[in-house]
VOTI-352338 format. One line per field, with one value per residue: z, x, y of N, C-alpha, C in turn; residue number from 1. Coordinates in Angstrom, 1 decimal. Atoms other than C-alpha are relative to their C-alpha. Example, Ala and Ser with C-alpha at 12.3 -4.5 7.8 and 13.67 -1.06 7.14 Angstrom:
BEGIN
n.z = (0.0_0.0) $
n.x = (0.9_-0.9) $
n.y = (-1.2_-1.1) $
ca.z = (7.8_7.1) $
ca.x = (12.3_13.7) $
ca.y = (-4.5_-1.1) $
c.z = (0.0_0.8) $
c.x = (0.9_-0.8) $
c.y = (1.2_1.1) $
num = (1_2) $
REM end
This chain:
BEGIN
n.z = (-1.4_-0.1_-0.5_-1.1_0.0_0.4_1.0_0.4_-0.8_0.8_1.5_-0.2_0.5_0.9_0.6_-0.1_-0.2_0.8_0.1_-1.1_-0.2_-0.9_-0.6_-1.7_-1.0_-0.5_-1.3_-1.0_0.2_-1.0_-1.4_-0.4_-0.6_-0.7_-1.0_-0.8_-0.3_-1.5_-1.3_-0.2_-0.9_-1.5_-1.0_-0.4_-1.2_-0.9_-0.8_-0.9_-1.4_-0.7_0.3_0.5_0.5_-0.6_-1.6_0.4_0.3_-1.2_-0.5_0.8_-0.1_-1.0_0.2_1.2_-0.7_-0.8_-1.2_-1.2_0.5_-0.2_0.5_-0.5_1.2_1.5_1.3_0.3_0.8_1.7_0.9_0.4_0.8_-0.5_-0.6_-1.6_-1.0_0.3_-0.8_-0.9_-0.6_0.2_-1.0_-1.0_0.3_0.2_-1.5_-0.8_0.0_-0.9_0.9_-0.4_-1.2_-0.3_-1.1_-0.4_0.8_-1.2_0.5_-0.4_-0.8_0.6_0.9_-0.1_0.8_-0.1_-0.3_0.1_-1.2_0.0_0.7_1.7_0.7_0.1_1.0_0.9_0.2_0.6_1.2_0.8_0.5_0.8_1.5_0.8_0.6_0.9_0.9_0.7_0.7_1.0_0.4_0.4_0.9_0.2_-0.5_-0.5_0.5_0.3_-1.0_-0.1_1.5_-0.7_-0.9_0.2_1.2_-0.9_-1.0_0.7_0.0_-1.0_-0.6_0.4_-0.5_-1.2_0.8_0.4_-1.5_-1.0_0.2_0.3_-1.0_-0.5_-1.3_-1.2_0.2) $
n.x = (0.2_1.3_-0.4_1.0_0.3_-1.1_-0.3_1.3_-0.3_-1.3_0.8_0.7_-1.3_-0.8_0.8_-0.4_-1.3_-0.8_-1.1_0.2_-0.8_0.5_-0.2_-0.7_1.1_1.0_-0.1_-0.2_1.7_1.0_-0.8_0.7_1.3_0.0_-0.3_1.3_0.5_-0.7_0.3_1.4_0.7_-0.7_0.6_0.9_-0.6_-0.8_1.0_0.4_-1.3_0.2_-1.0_0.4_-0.7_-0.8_0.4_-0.3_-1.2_-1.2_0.0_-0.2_-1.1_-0.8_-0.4_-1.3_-1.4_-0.7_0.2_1.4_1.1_-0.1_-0.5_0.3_1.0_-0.3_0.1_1.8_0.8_-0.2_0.2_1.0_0.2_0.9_-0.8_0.0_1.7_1.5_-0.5_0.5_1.5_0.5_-0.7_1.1_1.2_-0.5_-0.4_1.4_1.1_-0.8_-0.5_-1.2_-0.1_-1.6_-1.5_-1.2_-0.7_-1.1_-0.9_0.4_1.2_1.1_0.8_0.6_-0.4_1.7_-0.6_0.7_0.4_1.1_1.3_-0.2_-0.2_1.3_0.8_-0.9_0.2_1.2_0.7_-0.8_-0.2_0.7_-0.4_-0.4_1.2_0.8_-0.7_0.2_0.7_-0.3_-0.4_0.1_0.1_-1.5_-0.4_-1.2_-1.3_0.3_0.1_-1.2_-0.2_0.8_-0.8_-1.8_0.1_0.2_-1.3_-0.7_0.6_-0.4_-1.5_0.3_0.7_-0.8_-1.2_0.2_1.1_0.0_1.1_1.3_0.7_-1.3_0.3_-0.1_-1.2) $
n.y = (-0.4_-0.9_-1.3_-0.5_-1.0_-0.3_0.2_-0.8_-1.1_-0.4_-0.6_-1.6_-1.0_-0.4_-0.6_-0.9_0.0_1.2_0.4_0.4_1.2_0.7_1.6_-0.6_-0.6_1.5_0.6_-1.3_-0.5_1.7_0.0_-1.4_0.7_1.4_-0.6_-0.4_1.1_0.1_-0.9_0.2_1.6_-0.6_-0.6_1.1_0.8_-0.6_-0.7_1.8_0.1_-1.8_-0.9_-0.6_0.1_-0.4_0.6_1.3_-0.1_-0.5_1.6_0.9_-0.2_0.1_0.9_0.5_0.0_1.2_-0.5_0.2_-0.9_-1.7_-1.0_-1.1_-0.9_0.0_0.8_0.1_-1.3_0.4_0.6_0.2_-0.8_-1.6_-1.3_1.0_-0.3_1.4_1.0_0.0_0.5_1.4_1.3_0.1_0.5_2.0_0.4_0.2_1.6_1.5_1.7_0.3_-0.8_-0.6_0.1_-0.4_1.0_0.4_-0.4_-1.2_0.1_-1.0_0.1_0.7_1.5_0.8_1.8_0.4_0.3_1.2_0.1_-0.5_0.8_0.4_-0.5_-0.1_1.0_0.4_-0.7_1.0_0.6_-0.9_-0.4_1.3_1.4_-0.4_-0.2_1.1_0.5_-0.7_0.6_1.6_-0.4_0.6_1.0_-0.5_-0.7_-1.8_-1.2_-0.5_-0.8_-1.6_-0.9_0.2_-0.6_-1.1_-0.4_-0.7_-1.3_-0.9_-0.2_-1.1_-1.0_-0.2_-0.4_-1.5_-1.1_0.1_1.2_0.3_-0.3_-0.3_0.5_-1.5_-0.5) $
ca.z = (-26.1_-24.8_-25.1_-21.7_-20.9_-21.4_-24.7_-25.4_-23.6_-26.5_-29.6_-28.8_-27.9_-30.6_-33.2_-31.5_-30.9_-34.0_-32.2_-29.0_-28.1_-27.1_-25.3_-22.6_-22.6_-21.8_-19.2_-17.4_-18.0_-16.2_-13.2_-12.5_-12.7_-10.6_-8.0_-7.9_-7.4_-4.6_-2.9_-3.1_-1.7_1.2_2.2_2.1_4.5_6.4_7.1_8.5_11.2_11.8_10.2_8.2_5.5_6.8_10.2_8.2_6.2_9.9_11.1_8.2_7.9_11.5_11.1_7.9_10.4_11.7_15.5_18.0_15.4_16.0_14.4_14.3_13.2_10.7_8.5_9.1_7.4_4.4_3.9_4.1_2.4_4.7_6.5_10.2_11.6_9.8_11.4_14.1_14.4_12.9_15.8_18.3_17.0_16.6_20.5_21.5_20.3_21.6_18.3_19.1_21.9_21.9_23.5_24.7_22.1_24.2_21.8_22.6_25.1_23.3_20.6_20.2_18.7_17.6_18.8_17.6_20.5_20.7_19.7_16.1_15.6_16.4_13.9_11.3_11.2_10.7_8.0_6.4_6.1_4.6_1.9_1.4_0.6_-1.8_-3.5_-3.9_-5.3_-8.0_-8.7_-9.1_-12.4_-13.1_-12.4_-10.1_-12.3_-14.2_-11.2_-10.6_-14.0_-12.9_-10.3_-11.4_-14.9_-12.3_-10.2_-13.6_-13.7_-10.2_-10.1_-13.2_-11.5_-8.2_-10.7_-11.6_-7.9_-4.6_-3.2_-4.2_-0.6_1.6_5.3_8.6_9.6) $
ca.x = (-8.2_-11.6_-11.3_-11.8_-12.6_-9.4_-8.7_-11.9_-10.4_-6.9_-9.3_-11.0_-7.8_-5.9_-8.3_-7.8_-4.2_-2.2_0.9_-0.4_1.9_-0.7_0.6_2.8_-1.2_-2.6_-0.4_-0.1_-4.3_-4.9_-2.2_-4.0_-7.6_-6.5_-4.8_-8.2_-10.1_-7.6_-8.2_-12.0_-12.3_-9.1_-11.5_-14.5_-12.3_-10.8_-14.6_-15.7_-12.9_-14.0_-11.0_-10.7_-8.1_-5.4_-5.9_-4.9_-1.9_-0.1_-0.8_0.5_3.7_4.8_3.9_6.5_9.1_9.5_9.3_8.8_6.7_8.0_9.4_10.2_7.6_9.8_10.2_6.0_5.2_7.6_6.7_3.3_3.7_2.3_3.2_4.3_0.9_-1.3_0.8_0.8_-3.3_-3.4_-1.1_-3.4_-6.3_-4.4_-3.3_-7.0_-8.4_-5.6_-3.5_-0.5_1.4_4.3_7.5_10.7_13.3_16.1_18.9_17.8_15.3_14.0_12.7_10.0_9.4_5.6_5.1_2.3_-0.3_-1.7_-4.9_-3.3_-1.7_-4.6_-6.6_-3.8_-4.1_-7.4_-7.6_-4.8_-6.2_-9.4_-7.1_-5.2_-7.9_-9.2_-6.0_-6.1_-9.2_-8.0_-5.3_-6.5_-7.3_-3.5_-2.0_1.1_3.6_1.8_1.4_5.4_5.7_3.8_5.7_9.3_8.0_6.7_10.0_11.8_9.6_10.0_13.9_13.6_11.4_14.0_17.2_16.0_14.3_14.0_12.5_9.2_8.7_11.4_12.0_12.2_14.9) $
ca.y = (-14.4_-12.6_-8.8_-7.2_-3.3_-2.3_-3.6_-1.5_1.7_1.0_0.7_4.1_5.7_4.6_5.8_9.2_8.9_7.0_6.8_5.2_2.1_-0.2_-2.8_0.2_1.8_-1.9_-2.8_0.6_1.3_-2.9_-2.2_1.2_-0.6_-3.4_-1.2_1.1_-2.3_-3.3_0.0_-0.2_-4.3_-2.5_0.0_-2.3_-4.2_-1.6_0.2_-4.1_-3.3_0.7_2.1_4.6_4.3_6.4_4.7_1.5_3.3_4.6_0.9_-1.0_1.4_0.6_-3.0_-3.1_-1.9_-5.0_-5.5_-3.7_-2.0_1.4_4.2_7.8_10.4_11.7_8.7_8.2_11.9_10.6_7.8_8.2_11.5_14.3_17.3_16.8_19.0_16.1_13.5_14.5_15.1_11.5_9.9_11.8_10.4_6.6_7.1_7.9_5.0_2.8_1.3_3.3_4.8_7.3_6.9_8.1_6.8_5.1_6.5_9.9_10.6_14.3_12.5_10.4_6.8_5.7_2.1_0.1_-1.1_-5.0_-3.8_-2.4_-5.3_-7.4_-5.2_-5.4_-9.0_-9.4_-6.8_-8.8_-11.7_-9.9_-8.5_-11.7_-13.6_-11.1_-10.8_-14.2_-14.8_-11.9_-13.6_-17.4_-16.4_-17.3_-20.4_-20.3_-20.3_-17.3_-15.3_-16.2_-14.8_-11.4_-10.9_-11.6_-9.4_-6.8_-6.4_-6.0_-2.7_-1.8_-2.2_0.0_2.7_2.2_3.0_6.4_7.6_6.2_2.9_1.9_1.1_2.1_0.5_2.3_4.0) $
c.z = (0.1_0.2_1.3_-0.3_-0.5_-1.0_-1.1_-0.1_-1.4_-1.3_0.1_0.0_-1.4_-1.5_0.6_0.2_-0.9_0.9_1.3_-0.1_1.2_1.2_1.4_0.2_0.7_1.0_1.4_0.1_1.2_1.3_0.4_0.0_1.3_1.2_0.4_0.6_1.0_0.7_0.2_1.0_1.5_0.6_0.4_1.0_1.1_0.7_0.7_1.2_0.7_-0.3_-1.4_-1.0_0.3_1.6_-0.6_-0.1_0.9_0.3_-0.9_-0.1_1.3_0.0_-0.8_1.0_0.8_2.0_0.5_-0.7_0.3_-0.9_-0.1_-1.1_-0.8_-1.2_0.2_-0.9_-0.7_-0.1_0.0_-1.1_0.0_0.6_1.5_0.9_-0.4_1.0_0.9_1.3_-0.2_1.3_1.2_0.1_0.3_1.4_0.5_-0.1_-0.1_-1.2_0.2_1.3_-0.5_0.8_0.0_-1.1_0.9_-0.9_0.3_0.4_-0.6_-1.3_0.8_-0.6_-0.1_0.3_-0.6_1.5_-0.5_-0.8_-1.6_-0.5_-0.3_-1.6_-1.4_-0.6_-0.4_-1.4_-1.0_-0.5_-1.0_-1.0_-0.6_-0.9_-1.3_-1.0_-0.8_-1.1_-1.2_-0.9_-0.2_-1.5_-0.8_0.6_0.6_-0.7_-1.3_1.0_0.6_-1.1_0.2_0.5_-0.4_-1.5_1.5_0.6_-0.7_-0.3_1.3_-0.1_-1.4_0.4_1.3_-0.7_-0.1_1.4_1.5_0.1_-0.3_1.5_1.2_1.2_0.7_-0.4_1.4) $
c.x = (-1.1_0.5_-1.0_-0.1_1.3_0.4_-1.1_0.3_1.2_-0.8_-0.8_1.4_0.8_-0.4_0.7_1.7_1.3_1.0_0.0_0.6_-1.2_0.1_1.1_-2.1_-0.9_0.6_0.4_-1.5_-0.3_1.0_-0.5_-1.7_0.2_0.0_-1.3_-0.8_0.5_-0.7_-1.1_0.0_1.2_-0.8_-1.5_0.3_0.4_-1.8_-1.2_0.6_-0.2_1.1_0.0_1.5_1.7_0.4_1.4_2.0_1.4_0.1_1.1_1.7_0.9_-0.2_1.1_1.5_0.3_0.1_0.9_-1.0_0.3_1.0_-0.4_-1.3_0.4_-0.2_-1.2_-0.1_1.1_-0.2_-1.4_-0.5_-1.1_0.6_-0.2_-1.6_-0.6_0.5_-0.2_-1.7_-0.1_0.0_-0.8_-1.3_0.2_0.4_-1.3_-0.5_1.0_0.8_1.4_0.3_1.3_0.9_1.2_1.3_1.1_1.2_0.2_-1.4_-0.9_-0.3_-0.9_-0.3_-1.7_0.1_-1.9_-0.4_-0.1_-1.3_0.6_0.5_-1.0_-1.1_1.0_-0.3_-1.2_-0.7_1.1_-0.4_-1.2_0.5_0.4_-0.7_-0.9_1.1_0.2_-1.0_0.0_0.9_0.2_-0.1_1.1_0.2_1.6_0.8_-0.5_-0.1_2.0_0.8_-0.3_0.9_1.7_-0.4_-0.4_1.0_1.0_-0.4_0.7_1.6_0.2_0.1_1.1_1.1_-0.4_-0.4_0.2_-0.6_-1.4_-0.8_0.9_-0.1_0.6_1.3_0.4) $
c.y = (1.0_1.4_0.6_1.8_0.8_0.1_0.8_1.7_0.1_0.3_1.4_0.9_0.0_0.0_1.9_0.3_-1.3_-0.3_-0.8_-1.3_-1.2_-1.2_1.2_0.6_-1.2_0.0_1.4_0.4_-1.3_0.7_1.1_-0.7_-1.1_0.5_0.8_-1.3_-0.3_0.6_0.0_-1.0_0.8_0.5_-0.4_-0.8_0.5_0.4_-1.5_0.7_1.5_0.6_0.4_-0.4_0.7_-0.2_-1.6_0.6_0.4_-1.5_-0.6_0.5_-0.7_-1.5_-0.4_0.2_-0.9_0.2_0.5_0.7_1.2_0.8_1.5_1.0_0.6_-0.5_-0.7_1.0_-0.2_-0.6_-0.1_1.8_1.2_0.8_-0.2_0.5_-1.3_-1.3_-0.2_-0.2_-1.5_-0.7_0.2_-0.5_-1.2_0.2_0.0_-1.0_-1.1_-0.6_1.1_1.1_0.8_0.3_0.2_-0.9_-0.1_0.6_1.5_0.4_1.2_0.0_-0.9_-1.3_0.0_-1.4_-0.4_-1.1_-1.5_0.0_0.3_-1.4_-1.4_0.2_0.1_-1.2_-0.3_0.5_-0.5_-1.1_0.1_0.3_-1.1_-0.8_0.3_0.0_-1.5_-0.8_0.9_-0.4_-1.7_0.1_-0.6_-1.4_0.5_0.4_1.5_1.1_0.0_0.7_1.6_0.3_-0.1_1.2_1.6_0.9_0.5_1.4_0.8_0.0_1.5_1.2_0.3_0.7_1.5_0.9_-0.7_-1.2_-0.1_0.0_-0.3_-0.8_0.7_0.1_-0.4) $
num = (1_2_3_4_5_6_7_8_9_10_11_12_13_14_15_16_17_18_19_20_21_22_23_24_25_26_27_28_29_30_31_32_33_34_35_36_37_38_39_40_41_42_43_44_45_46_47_48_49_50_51_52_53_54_55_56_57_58_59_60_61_62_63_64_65_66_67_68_69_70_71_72_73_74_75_76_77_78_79_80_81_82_83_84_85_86_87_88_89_90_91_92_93_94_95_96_97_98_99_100_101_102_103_104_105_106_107_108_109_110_111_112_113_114_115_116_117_118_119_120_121_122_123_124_125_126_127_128_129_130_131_132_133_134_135_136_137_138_139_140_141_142_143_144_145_146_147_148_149_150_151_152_153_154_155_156_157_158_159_160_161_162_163_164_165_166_167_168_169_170_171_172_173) $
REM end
């Protein structure tokens, strides 16, 4: 099998580091290149569409919550993992330029609910199928049933990583 950068990055380390278990620094060194790579071709996709990456990551949360697309600004600033002032400036920023609105939550009227507009979902979609299509051509590389090998070998990690801590990637509330 052709050695790529990586397998480059284990013979250097483990030279300096005998006890280096190459094969946990291989596949924790590629899943951390891959993921920067993602996020690079994401914001190559996101700055097509005029948005800025944390534009994307309020969007994208409130699309996971399933329709009507909304939820509360609490479980936004965890799960996107900020402090409620930032959140807040963000949401006034994402209401100015129209992808979400804030509204009266019907369970209790003195909160609030973020809702995703038309236009966000619009621009969601388009910067979806932008990523899709790059993830795909990342992973053609594999043939199906190796990429259902990835991921069923993947999920045995994340359920792992879930066992010890919290979800990987939680759903509203």
């Amino acid at each position: 099998m052709a050695q790529d950068s990586i397998d480059r990055h284990i013979a250097f380390w483990s030279r300096e580091l005998p006890d280096l278990d190459p094969d946990v620094e291989g596949a924790v060194t590629r899943m951390q290149a891959i993921v920067r790579r993602l996020r690079h071709e994401r914001e190559s996709s996101l700055a097509g569409h005029g948005l800025q990456d944390w534009q994307y990551e309020v969007i994208w949360w409130l699309r996971n919550a399933g329709a009507p697309y909304q939820a509360s600004p609490t479980w936004l600033a965890e799960v996107l993992d900020v402090r409620p002032a930032t959140l807040t400036n963000r949401l006034e920023r994402l209401e100015r330029d129209g992808y979400v609105d804030r509204i009266p939550d019907p369970d209790d009227r003195r909160r609030l609910l973020v809702r995703l507009t038309a236009k966000a979902r619009e621009v969601w979609e388009s910067v979806y199928e932008d990523r899709s299509s790059g993830e795909h051509v990342l992973l053609s590389a594999l043939t199906p049933a190796q990429r259902r090998q990835l991921s069923d070998l993947l999920r045995v990690v994340t359920l792992a990583a879930e066992r010890d801590g919290p979800d990987l990637l939680p759903l509203a509330d």
